[in-house]
N, C-alpha and C positions, 0 to 999 in steps of 0.2 A: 249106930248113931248117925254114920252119915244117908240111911236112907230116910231118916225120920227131916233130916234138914234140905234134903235135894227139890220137894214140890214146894219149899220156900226159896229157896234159890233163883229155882225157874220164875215163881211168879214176880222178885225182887228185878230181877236181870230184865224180863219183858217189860215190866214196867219203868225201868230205865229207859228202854232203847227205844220203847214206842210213848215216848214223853215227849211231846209237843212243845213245853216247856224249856228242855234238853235242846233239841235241835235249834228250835229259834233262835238262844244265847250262841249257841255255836255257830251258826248263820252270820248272826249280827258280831261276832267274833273277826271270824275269817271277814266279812266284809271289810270291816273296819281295817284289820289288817293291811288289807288289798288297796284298800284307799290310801292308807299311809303309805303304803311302798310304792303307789302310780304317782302320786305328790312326792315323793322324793325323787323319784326317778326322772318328773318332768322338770324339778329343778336342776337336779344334776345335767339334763341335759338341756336346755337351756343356757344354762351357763357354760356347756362346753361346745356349742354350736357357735356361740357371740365371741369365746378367747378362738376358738378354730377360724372365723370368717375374716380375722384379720391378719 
């Protein structure tokens, strides 16, 4: 049985990984992430360079 489902597998898998579709959301994912975490980070620090400088 499982050699009758393995050349559905492979083509299921390849066309995951080579989906255009897939990576762009993941792209714009991590982006997004990234953005949120630099925007925190520069609030946090901003605010600890202004309580520091006095």
């Amino acid at each position: 049985m499982k050699y009758l489902w393995t050349p559905y597998v492979c083509m299921l898998t390849a066309f995951g990984l080579c989906s255009q579709e897939l990576w762009t959301k993941l792209f714009k994912w991590i982006c997004a992430a990234c953005y949120a975490f630099v925007l925190s980070a520069a609030v946090a620090m901003v605010i600890g360079l202004s309580l520091w400088r006095e």
